[in-house]
C-alpha atoms as a printed R data frame, in Angstrom:
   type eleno elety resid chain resno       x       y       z
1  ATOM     1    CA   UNK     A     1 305.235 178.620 202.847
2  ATOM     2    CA   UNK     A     2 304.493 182.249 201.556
3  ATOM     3    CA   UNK     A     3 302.988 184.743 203.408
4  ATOM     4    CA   UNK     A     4 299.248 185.738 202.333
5  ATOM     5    CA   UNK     A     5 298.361 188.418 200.285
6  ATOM     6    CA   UNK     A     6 295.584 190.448 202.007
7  ATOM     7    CA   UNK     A     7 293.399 193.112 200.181
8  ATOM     8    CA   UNK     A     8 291.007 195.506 202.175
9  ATOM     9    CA   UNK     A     9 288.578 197.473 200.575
10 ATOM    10    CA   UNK     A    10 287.871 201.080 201.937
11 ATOM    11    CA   UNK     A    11 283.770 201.642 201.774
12 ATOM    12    CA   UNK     A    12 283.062 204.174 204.156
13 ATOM    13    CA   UNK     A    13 284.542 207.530 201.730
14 ATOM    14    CA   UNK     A    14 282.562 205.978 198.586
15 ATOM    15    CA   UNK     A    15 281.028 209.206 196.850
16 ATOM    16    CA   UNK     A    16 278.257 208.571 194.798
17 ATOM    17    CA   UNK     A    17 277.426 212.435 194.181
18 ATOM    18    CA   UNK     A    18 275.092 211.809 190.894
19 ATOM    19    CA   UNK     A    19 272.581 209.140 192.991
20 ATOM    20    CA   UNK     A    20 269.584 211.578 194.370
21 ATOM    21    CA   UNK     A    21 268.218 208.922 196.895
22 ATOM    22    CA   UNK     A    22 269.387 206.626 199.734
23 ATOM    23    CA   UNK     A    23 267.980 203.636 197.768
24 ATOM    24    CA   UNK     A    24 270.146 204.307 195.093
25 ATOM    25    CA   UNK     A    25 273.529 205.149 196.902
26 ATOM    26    CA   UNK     A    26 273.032 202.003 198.977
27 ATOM    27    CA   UNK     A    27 272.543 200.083 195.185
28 ATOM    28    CA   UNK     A    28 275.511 201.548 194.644
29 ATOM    29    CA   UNK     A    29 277.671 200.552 197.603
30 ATOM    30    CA   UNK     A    30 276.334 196.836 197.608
31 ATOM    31    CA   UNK     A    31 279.154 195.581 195.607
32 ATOM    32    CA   UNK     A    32 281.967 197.300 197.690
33 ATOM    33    CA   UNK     A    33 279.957 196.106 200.725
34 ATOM    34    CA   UNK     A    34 280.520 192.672 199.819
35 ATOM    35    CA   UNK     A    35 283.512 192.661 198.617
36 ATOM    36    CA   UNK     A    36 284.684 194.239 202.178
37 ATOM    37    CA   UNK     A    37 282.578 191.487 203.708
38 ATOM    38    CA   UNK     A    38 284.788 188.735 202.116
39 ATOM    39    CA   UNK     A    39 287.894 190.385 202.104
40 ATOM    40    CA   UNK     A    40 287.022 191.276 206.516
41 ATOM    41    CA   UNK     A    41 286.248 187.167 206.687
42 ATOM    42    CA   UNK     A    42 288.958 185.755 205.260
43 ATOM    43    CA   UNK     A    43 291.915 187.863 207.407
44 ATOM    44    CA   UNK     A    44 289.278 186.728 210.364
45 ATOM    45    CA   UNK     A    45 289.075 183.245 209.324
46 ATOM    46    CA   UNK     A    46 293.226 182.751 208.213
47 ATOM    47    CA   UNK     A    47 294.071 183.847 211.792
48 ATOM    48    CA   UNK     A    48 291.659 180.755 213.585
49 ATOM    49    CA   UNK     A    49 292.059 182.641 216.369
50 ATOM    50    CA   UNK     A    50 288.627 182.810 218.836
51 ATOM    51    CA   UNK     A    51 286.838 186.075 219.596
52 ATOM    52    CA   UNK     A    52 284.647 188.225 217.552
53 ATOM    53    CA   UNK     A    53 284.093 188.198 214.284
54 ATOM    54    CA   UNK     A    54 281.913 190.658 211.907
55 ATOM    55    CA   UNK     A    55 279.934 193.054 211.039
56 ATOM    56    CA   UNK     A    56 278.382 191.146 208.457
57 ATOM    57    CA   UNK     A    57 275.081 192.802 206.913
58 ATOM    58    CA   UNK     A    58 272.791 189.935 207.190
59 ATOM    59    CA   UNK     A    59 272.188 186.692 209.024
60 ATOM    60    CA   UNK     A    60 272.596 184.059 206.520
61 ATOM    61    CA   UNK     A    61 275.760 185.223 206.022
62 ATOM    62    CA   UNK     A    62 276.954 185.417 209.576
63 ATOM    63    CA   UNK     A    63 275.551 181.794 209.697
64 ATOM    64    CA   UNK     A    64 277.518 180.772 206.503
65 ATOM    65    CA   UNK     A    65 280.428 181.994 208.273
66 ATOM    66    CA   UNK     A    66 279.514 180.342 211.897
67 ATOM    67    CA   UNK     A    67 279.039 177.000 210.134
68 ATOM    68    CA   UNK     A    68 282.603 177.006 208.627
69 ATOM    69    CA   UNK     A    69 284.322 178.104 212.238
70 ATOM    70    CA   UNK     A    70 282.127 175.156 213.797
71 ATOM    71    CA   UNK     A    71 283.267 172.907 210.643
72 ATOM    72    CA   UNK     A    72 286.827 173.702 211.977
73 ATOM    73    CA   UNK     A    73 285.367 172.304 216.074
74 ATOM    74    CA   UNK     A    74 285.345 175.641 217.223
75 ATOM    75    CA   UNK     A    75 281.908 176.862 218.989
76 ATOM    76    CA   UNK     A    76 280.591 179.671 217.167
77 ATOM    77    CA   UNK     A    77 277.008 181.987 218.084
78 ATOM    78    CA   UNK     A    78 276.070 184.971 215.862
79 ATOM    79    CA   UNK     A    79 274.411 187.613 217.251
80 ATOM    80    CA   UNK     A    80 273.029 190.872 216.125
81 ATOM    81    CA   UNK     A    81 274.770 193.986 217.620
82 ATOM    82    CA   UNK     A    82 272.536 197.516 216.158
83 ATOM    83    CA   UNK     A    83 275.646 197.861 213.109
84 ATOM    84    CA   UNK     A    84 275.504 194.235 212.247
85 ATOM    85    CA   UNK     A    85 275.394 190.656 212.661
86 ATOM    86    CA   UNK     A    86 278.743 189.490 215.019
87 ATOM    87    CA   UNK     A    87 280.034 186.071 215.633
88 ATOM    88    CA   UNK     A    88 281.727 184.860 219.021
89 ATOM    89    CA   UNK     A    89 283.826 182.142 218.201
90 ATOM    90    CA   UNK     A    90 285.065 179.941 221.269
């Protein structure tokens, strides 16, 4: 079997010096964010191992995520934590 190929996206140094307000850089960063998101859930999710899982931004998602850890019998609950939405997966 081969070994995985993992990419990671860097978000956080994103310069978006020509967008005057936060609306806009946020507009901006959406794509990266969710690219992060899935790149963050699949390392997670490849490794099956319990324990916490996330940020994600929003709680659909987190839920999306939960259902496919309990589709796999593991227990999962998502929770908001201030930065995010986290799942415990038992």
């Amino acid at each position: 079997m081969k070994p995985a190929v993992i990419v990671v996206a860097a978000i956080s140094s994103v310069a978006t010096p020509c967008l005057t307000s936060a609306s806009e850089r946020d507009a901006a960063r959406e794509p990266l964010m969710q690219l992060a998101d899935a790149a963050s859930y699949y390392v997670q999710f490849a490794t099956g191992i319990p324990g916490r899982y996330g940020p994600w931004v929003s709680w659909n998602r987190a839920n999306e995520v939960a259902n496919d850890f309990r589709n796999e019998g593991y227990s999962a609950q998502v929770f908001h934590s201030g930065d995010g939405y986290y799942i415990d997966v038992r």
